[in-house]
N, C-alpha and C positions, 0 to 999 in steps of 0.2 A: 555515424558519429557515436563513439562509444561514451554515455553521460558519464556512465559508474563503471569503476575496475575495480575490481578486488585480485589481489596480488598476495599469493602463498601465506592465506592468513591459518596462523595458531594461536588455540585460547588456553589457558590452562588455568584453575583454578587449585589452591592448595600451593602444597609445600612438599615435597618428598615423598615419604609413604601414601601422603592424604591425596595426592597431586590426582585431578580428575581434568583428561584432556579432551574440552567440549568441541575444541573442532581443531579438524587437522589439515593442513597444508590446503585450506581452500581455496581456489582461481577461479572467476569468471568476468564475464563485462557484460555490459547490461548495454542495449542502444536506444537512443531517446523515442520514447515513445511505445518500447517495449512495455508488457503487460503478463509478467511472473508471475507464475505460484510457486512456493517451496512448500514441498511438502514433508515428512516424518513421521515415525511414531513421538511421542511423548518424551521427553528427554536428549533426543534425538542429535540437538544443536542448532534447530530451525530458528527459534528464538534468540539464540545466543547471538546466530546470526545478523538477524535484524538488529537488534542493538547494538550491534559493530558498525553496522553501519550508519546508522541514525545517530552515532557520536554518544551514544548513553553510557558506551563499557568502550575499552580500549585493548586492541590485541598483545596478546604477549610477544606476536612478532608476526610481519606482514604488512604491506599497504595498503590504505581502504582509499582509492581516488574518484572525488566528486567533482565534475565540473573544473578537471587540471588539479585540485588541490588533495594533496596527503593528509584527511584529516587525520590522523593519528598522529602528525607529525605537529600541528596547532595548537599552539598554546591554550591553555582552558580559558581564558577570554576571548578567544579568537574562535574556540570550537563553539561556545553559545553563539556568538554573530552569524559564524556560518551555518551553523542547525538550525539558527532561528530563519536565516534567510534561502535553505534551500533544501531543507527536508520539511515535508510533510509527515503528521502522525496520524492514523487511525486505530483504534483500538477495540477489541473486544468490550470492553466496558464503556467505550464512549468517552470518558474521563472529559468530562465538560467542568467546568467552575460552577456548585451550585448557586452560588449567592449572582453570577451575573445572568441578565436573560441570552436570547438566543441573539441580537444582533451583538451583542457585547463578547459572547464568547467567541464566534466569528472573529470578528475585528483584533484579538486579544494578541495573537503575534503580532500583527502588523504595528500596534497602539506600542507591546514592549520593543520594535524595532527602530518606528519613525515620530514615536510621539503624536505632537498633534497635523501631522503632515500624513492621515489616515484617508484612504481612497474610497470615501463613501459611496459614490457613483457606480465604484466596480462591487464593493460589497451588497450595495442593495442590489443591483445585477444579477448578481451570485447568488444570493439567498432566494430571489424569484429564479431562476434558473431551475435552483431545487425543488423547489416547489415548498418552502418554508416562508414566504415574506411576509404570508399573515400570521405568522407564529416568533415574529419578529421579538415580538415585547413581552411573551409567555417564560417562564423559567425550568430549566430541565425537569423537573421533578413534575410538571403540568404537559410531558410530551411522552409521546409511546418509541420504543425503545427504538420504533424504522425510524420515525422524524430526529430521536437523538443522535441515531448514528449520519444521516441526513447532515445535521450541525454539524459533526464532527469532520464529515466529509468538508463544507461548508468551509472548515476553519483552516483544512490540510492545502486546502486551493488558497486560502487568501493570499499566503505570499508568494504565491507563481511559484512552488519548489520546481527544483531538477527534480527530482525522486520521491513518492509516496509509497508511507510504509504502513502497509495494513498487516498488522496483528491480530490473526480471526475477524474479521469486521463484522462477520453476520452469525459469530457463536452463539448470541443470544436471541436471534432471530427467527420467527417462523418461517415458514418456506417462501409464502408470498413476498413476504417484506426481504427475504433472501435474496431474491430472485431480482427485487425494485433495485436493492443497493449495488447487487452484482452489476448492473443494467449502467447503472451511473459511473462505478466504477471503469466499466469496458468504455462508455461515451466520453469520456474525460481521457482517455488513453487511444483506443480510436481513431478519432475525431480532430484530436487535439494538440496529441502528440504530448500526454503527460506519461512519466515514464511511473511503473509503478512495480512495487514487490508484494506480493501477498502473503503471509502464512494463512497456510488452511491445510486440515486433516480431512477436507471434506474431496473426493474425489472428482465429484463432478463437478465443481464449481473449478479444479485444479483445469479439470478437461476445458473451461472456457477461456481460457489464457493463453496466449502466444506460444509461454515455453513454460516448462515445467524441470525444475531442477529437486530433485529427491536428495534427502540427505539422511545418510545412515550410522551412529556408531560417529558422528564427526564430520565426516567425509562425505562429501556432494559426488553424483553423477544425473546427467541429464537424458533425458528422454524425449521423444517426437511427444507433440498432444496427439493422443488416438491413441492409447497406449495407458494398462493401469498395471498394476503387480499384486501379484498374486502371492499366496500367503510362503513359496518357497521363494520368493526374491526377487522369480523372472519377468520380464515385461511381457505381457501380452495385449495385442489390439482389444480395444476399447471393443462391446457390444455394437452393432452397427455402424463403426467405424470403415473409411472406404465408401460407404454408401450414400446415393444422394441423399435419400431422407434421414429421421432423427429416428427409427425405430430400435429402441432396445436401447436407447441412449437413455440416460437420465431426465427425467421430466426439468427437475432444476437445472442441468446444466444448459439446456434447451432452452429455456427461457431465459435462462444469463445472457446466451448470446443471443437473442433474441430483441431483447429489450434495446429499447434507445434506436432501432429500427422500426417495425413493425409493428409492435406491440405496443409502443409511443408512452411506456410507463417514464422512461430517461429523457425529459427533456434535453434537445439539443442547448446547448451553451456556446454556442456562437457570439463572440463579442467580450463575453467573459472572461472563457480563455486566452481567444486571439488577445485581446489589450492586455494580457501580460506577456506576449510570444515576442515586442518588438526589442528585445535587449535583456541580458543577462545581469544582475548584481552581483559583486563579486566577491 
């Protein structure tokens, strides 16, 4: 079941001369529970990307289909309901609300969605899940940057999206606390069947993801995971790749997929997830 299509999208910013065309004629589909990375150089359109689809910019021609519906084609009252009620955000910065604490930022879609009709059963759930619930009543600025991005993960699940859009998630991250978000990441898609898109310049974390779509100058092509490019364009197998063991693989990417099995830094979320899996909003 394909959540997300994206259908011959072009961006264009500018006017004539100035006209800068950030992505061009891009297709793909996404299936539930898939777990993306896009990767690029800097400028790339990776970005531009993700805010196409997450309803924040609007293409200059193309369809972006979530869940049956053409957000592009939605009215700007109808695009807040439906981003509020089926994209998930993560972000490089976290971008948490400083003034509320952490069970408030959580709850914070759900509270602008449903009022006082908030599923506090599923949020306190969730938040133990993470491993945040005694950090419940603390305020971002009293949390280290893994447990922020943590909340932020926290907040992207509360309303059951179809799709989570992580934008760098672990840029400001050390490796350890890399490797913990990665883990939560893959156990929430996994596991669960949450469908998810990454941006990341980071290769190996690219290498723990399902599928891996490169976008160059605009334009996407896709590549097998085992697989990195090298600096004349071409794809070549990954170090160790093919191999039963992780030798010559990345230490980090190795413990991304690692986690949330074995390594039991990703608590399983059983319960969590499932109690929002019985029925779609529409």
């Amino acid at each position: 079941m394909n959540i997300l299509q994206v259908k011959g999208i072009h961006k264009i910013y500018g006017e004539k001369e100035s006209q800068v065309h950030a992505l061009r004629d891009v297709s793909f589909s996404v299936k539930q529970g898939e777990f993306i990375a896009i990767v690029g150089t800097s400028g790339s359109g990776k970005s531009t990307l993700l805010n196409l689809i997450g309803g924040l910019d609007t293409p200059t021609k193309g369809q972006i289909i979530i869940r049956g519906h053409d957000i592009a084609a939605l009215k700007p009252k109808e695009l807040t309901i439906f981003r509020r009620r089926n994209i998930g955000f993560v972000f490089q910065n976290y971008s948490l609300m400083p003034v509320l604490n952490v069970y408030d930022n959580v709850a914070l879609p759900v509270t602008f969605d449903r009022g006082k009709h908030v599923d506090h059963e599923y949020i306190r759930e969730l938040l133990k899940e993470l491993g945040i619930w005694e950090k419940r009543k603390r305020y971002p600025n009293e949390l280290s940057g893994g447990q922020q991005q943590r909340v932020a993960l926290a907040r992207a699940l509360a309303n059951k999206p179809a799709v989570i859009l992580a934008d760098e998630p672990t840029g400001n991250l050390d490796s350890r606390t890399t490797a913990e978000v990665m883990g939560l990441l893959k156990e929430s898609s996994r596991r669960y069947h949450q469908t998810i898109l990454m941006v990341t310049h980071n290769e190996a974390l690219a290498q723990a993801c399902d599928r891996i779509i490169r976008i160059e100058d605009g334009q996407i092509w896709e590549r097998p995971r085992g697989t990195v490019v090298c600096k004349d364009g071409e794809a070549q197998p990954a170090a160790g790749a093919g191999s039963s063991g992780t030798s010559g693989v990345s230490a980090t990417a190795s413990a991304a997929s690692g986690l949330g099995t074995s390594a039991g830094i990703a608590k399983p979320m059983a319960g969590v997830m499932e109690a929002g899996r019985d029925g779609e909003r529409g």
